[in-house]
C-alpha positions as CSV (number, residue, x, y, z in Angstrom):
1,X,-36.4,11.6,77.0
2,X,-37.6,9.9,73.7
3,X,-37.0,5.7,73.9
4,X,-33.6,6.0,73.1
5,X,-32.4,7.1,76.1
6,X,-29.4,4.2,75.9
7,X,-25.8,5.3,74.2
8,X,-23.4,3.0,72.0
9,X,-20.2,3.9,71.1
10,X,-19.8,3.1,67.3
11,X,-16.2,1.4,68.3
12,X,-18.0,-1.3,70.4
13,X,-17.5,0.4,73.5
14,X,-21.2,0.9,75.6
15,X,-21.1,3.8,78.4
16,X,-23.3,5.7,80.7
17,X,-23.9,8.2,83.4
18,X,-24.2,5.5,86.0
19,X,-20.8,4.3,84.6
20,X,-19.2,1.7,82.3
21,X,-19.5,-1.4,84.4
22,X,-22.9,-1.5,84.7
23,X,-23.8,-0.8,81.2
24,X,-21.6,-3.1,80.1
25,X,-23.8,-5.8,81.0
26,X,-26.6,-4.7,78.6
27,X,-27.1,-7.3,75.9
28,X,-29.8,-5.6,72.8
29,X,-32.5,-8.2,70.6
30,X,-33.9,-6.1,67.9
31,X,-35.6,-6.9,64.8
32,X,-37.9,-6.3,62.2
33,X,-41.3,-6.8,61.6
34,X,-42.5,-8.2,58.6
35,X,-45.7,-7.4,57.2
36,X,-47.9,-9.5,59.1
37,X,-52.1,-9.0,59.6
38,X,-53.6,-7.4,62.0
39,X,-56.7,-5.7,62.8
40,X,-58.2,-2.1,63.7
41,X,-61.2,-1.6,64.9
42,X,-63.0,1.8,64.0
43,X,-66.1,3.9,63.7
44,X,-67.1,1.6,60.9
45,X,-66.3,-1.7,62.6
46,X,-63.0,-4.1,62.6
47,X,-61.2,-4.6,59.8
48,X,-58.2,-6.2,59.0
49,X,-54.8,-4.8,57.5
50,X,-50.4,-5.6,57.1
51,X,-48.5,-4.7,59.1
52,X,-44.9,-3.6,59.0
53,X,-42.1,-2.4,61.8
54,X,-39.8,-2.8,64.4
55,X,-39.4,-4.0,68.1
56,X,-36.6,-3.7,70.6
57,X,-35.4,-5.1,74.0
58,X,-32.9,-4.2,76.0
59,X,-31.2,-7.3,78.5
60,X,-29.0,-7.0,81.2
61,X,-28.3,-10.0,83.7
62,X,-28.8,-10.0,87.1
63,X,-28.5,-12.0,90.3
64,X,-32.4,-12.7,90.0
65,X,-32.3,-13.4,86.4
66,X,-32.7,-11.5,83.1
67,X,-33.9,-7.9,83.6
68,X,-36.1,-6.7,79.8
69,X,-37.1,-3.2,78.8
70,X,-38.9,-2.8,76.0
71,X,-37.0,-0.1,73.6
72,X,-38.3,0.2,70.6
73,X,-41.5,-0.4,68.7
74,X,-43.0,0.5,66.0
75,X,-46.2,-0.4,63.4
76,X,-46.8,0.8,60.2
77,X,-50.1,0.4,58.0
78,X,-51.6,1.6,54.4
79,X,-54.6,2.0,56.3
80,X,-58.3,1.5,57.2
81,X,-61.4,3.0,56.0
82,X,-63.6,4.9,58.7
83,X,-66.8,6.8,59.4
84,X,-65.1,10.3,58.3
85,X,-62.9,8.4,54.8
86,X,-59.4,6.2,54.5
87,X,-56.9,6.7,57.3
88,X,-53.8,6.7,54.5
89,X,-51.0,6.0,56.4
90,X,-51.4,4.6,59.8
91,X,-48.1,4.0,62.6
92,X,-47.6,3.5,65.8
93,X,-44.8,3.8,67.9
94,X,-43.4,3.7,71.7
95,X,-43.6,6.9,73.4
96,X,-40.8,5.9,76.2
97,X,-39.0,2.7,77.4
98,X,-40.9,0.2,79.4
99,X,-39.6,-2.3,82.4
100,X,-40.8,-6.1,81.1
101,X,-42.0,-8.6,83.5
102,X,-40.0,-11.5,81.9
103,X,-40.4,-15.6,83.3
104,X,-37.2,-17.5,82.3
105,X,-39.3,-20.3,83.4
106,X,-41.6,-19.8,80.4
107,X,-39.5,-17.5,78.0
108,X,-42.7,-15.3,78.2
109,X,-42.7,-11.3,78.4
110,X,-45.2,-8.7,79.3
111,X,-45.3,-5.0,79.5
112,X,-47.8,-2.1,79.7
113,X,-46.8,0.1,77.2
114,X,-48.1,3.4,75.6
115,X,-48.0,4.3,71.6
116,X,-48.1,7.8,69.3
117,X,-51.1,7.0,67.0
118,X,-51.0,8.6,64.0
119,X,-53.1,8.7,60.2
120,X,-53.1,11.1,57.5
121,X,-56.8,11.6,58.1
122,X,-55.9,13.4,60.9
123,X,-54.1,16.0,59.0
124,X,-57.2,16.4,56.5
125,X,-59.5,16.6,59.1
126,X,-57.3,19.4,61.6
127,X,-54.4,20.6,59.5
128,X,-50.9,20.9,61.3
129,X,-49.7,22.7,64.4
130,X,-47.5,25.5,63.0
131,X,-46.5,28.6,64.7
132,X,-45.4,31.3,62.7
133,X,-42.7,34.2,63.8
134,X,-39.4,35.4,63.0
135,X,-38.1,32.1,62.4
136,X,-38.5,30.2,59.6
137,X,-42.2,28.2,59.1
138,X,-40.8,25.2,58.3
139,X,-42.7,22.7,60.6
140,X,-45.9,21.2,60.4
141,X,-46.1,19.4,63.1
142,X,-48.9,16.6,63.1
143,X,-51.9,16.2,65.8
144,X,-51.2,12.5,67.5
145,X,-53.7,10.4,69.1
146,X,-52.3,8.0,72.0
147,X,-53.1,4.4,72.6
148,X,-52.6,2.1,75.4
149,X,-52.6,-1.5,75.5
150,X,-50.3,-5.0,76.5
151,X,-47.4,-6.2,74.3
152,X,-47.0,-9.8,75.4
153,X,-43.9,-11.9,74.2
154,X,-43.1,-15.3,74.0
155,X,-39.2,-16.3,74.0
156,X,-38.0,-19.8,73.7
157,X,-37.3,-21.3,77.8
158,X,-34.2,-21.0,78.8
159,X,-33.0,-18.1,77.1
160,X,-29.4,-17.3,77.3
161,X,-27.8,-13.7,76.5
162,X,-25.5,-13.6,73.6
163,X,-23.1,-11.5,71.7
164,X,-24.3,-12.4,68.3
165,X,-26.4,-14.8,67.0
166,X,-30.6,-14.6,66.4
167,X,-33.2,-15.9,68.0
168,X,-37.7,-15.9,67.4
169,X,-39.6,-14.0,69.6
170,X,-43.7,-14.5,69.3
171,X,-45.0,-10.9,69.8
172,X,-49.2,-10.3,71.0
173,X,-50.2,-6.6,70.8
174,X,-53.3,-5.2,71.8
175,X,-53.8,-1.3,72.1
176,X,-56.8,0.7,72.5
177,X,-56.8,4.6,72.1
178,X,-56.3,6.5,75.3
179,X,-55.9,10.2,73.4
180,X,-58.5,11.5,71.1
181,X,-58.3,14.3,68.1
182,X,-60.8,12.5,65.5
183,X,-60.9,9.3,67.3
184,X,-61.8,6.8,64.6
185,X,-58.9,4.3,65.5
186,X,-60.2,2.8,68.4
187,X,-58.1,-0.5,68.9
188,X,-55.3,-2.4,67.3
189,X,-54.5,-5.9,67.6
190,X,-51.9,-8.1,66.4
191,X,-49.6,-11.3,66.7
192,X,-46.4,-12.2,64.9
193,X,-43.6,-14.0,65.2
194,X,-40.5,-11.8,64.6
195,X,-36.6,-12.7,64.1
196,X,-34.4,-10.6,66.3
197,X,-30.9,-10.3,66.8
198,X,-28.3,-10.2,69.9
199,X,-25.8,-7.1,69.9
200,X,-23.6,-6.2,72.6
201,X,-20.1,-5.0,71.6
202,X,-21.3,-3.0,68.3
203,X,-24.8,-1.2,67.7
204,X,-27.3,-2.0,65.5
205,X,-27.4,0.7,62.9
206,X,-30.9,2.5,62.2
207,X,-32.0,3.5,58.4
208,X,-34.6,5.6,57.2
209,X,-35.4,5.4,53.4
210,X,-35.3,8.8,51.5
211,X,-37.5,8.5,48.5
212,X,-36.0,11.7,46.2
213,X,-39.6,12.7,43.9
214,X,-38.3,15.3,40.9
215,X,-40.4,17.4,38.6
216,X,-39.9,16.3,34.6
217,X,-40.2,13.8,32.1
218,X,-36.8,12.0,33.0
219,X,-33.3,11.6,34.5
220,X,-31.9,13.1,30.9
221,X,-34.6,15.4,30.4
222,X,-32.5,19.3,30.3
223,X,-35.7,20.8,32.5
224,X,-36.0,18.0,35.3
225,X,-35.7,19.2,39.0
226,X,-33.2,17.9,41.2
227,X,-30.0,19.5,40.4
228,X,-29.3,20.4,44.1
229,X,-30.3,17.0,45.9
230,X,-27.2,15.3,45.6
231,X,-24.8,17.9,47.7
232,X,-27.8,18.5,50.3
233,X,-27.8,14.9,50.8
234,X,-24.7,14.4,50.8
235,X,-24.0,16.9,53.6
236,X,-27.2,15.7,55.3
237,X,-25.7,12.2,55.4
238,X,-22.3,13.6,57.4
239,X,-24.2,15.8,59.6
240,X,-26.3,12.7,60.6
241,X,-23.4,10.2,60.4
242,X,-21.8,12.0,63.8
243,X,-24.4,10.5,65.7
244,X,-22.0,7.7,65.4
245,X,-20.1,7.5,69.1
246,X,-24.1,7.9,70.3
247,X,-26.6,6.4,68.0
248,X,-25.8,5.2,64.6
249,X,-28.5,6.8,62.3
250,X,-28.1,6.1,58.7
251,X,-30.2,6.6,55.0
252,X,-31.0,4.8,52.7
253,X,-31.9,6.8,48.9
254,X,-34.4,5.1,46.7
255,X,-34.1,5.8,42.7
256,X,-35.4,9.4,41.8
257,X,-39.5,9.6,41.0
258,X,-40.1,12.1,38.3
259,X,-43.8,13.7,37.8
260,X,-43.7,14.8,34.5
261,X,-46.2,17.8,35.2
262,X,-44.4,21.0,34.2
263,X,-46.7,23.5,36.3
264,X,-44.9,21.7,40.1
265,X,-41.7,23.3,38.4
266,X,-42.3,26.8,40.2
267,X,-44.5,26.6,42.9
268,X,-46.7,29.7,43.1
269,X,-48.8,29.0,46.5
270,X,-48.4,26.9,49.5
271,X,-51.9,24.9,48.0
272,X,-50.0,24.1,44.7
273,X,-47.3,22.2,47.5
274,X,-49.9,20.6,49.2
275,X,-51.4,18.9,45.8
276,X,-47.7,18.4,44.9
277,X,-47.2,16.5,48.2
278,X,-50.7,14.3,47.0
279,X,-48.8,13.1,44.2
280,X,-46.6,10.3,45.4
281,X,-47.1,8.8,48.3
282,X,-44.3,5.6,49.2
283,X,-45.3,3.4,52.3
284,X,-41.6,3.2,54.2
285,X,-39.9,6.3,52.9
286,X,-40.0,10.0,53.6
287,X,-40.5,11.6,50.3
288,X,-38.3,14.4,49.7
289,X,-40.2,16.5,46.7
290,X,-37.7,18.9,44.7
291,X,-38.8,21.7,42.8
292,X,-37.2,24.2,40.6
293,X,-37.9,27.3,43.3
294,X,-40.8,28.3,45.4
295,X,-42.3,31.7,45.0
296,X,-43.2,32.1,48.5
297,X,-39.8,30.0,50.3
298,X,-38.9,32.8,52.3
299,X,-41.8,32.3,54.6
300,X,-40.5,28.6,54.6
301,X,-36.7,29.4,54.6
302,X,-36.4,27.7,51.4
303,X,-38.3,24.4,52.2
304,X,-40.5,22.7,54.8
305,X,-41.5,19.6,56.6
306,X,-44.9,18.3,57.0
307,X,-46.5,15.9,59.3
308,X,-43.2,15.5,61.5
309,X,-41.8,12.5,63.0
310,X,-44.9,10.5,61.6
311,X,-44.8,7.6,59.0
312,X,-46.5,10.4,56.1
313,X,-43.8,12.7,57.2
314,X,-42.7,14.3,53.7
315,X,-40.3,17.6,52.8
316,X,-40.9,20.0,50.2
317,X,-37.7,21.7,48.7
318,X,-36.0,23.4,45.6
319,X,-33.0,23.9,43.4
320,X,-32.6,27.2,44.7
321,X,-30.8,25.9,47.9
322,X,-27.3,26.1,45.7
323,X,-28.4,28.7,42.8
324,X,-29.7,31.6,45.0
325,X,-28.1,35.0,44.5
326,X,-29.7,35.8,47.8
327,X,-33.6,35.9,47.1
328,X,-34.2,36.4,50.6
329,X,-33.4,39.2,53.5
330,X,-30.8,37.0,55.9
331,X,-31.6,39.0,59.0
332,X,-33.2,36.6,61.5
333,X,-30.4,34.3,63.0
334,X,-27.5,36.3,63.7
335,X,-30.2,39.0,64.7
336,X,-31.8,37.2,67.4
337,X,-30.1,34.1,68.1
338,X,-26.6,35.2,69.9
339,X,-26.0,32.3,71.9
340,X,-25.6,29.9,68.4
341,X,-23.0,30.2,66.2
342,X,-23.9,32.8,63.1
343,X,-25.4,31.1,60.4
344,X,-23.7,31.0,57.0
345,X,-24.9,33.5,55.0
346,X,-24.5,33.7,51.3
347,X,-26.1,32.1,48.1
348,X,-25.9,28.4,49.4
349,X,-28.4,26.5,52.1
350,X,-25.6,23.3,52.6
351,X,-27.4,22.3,55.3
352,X,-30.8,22.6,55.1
353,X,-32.2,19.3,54.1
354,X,-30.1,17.9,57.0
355,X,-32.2,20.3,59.3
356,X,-35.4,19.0,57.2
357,X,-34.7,15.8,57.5
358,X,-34.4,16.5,61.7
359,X,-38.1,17.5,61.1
360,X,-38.5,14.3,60.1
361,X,-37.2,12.7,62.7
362,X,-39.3,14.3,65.3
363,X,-36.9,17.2,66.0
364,X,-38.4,20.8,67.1
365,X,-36.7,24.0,67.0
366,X,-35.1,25.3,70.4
367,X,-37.6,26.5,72.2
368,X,-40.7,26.2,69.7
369,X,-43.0,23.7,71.1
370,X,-44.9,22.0,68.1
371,X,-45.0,18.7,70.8
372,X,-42.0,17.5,69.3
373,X,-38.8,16.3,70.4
374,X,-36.5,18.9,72.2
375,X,-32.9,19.9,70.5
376,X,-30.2,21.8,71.5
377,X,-29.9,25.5,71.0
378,X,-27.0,26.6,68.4
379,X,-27.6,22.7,66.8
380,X,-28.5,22.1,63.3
381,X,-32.1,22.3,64.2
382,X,-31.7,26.2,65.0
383,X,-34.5,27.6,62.3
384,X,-32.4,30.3,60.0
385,X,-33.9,31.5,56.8
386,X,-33.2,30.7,53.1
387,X,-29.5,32.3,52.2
388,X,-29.0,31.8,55.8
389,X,-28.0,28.5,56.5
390,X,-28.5,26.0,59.0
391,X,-25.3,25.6,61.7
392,X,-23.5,22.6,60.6
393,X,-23.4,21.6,64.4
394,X,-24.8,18.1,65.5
395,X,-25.4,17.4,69.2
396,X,-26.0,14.4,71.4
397,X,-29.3,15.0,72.5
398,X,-30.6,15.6,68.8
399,X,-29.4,12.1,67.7
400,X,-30.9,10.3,70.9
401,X,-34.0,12.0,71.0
402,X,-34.9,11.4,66.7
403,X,-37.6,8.8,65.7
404,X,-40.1,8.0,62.9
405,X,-41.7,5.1,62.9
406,X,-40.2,4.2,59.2
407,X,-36.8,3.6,61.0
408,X,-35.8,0.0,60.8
409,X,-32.8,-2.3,62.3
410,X,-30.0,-2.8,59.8
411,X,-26.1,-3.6,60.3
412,X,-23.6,-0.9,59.7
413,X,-21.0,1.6,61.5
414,X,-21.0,5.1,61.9
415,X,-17.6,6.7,63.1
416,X,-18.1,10.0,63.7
417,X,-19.1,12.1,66.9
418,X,-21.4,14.9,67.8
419,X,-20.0,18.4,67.9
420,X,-22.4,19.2,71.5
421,X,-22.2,16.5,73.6
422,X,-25.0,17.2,76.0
């Protein structure tokens, strides 16, 4: 299980397996990090670089005192420059939750902790883990290095629990790589001091930016991309929004980008999507490119993901998601997936930048190891095939088990409730 492995009700109301008592004592300080300097250290020396991200704690009182876990952390960088080029974008982020050794004496913190490590070098150097079958190809999922290392924290003495309110927390992180693919990155250190805030009775919300990128000269121009992106989010914003009773997951949509390059209109080869992808490139969103169609999307099923669950995690889609008069054979999923629920077939792929954006969020397809997060079968993040939509089906274990490293604390509620609750 993925760091999130603790529930909220969206209502206020905290529960558990091991019952609602003892969850009920769990307190939350989570904030975000601004972007502070740091250093990495690589084949070509130590260098320094911002920061930007997130950490998380989760309190709960006991008889001997205040019991920490670290939940939640997270580092994003622009980059270095190595032996082998730049990294381009470089993040870090908690593979699992962490016990804290915590001195009330001292308001100081420790844990040994161990971080996902990955930069875009990576994927230039060894290209994505993608396994092609009767499913759609939709995922390319990155190669990760791993790094290991000390996050020491300094709270103020005496520090009492609390419902609301804020408080400073001095944070000293020092990682050094533990999992090699390229191995360029070899240490990361840094120290900040970072506002967090106290939640109990309500759940801090999580938002990832979308940063929409369209193909033409302008919002008014009669030939610019884009026409479907609007409904797809929009139905990827409900799908995602019954997370609610579990994990409140929310987006945020930047203003539209427009390349005003006529040839990304139609995409003719896979390599005319990867220089497409090259094009824009925003530091704390997931760039969601929109073309007019894609010669080849039935080998994608309609659209794909690349570098999953990473900070350069960016999707690749068309128009054709809501104009289609069926370009593709819809045989696959009610074929060979009878345990899920039929897709929808028909000229319309609702759902599919929901299931893209599950990409980005770590999420695998059932059963399709690309070392990502697992999902549930018959979910949203069932592959189909384009003219074969997505199930608009959300489970539990999807919403606990997504994570980027671009998501950040924010307040808001989200009402609704998973369809699977597994």
């Amino acid at each position: 299980m993925r760091k999130f492995v603790w529930l909220f009700l969206a209502a206020g109301v905290l529960f558990s397996l091991v019952g609602l008592g003892q969850q009920s004592l769990a307190y939350y300080l989570t904030g975000n990090i601004k972007e502070t300097t740091g250093t990495v250290a690589t084949d070509k020396g130590t260098q320094r670089t911002s920061f930007f991200g997130t950490v998380g704690f989760k309190v709960v009182p006991s008889e001997k005192g205040l019991l920490f876990t670290v939940i939640d952390l997270n580092l994003v960088s622009k980059g270095v420059t190595t032996g082998r080029g730049e990294t381009g974008m470089l993040s870090l982020n908690l593979i699992d939750d962490e016990p804290t050794w915590y001195d009330p004496k001292t308001g100081h913190a420790s844990s040994d902790l161990s971080l996902v490590l990955h930069y875009e070098l990576i994927d230039r150097v060894k290209g994505f883990q993608q396994v092609r079958g009767q499913a759609e190809g939709d995922v390319f999922a990155p190669f990760t290095e791993a790094m290991k290392g000390k996050l020491s924290a300094r709270f103020q003495e005496g520090l009492k629990v609390a419902e609301r309110g804020s408080t400073s927390v001095e944070l000293e992180l020092t990682f050094e790589l533990s999992r090699s693919v390229i191995g360029v990155v070899r240490k990361v250190e840094f120290v900040a001091r970072v506002v967090i805030d106290w939640t109990r009775l309500f759940s801090p919300a999580q938002y990832l930016k979308i940063q929409p990128v369209f193909i033409g000269s302008g919002p008014t121009a009669a030939t610019a991309t884009g026409s479907a992106f609007p409904e797809l989010m929009k139905r990827a914003t409900e799908l995602w929004n019954r997370c609610g009773s579990v994990r409140c997951i929310k987006f945020v949509v930047n203003e539209p980008i427009y390349i005003n390059k006529p040839a990304y209109r139609v995409l003719e080869t896979e390599a005319e999507a990867t220089n497409l992808r090259a094009e824009v490139n925003v530091a704390d969103a997931v760039e969601v490119f929109v073309v007019d169609r894609m010669n080849f999307a039935c080998s994608w099923g309609g659209g794909a993901c690349f570098s999953s669950g990473t900070a350069s995690a960016k999707i690749v889609t068309c128009d054709q998601q809501l104009t289609v008069p069926a370009p593709c054979p819809c045989t696959w999923c009610p074929a060979t997936c009878p345990p899920c629920p039929p897709c929808q077939t028909g000229a319309v792929n609702y759902y599919h930048l929901a299931h893209e954006l599950g990409h980005a969020l770590n999420l695998d397809h059932p059963g399709q190891p690309y070392g990502l997060a697992a999902v549930t079968t018959g979910s949203n993040m069932e592959p189909s095939g384009f003219c074969c939509d997505n199930p608009n089906i959300q489970s539990a274990k999807n919403c606990r088990n997504a994570s980027n490293p671009l998501l950040y604390w924010g307040v808001g509620l989200c009402v609704g409730t998973p369809n699977i609750m597994d």
